[in-house]
N, C-alpha and C positions, 0 to 999 in steps of 0.2 A: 290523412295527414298524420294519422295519430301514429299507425304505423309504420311510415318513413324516418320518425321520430325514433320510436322506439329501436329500428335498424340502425338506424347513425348512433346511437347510442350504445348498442352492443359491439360496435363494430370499434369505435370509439377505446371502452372500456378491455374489450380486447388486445386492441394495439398496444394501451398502458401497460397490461396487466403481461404483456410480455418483453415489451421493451425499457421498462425500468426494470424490474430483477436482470435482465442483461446488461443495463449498465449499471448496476451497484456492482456484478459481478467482477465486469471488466474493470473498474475503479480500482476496487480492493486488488487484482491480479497485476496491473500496473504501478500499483503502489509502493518507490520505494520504502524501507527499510530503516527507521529512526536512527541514528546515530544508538541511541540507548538500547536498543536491539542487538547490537554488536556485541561478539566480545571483547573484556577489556585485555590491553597488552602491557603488563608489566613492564615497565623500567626500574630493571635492579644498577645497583651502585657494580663496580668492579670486583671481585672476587680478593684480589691481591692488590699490594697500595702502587706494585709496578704498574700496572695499565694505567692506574692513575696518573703517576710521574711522565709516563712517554708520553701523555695527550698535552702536557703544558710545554 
């Protein structure tokens, strides 16, 4: 018995021992991307006060 034990057990900590780092891997590779990740896109004002004037 001792040894049926000891199999299920290696067989067990096997399975773990490769199918959780496969899925941490897969986690992090599907993970998207924070908003704060991004770069930021400037919004500048008009150059000249015309662009301003045509938009009212």
């Amino acid at each position: 018995m001792k040894r049926a034990h000891r199999t299920a057990h290696a067989r067990i900590w096997t399975v773990l021992g490769l199918l959780l780092p496969l899925a941490f891997l897969t986690i992090l590779a599907l993970r998207q991307t924070p908003p704060a990740d991004r770069p930021a896109v400037l919004i500048e004002a008009p150059a000249d006060g015309a662009a301003a004037e045509a938009m009212q």
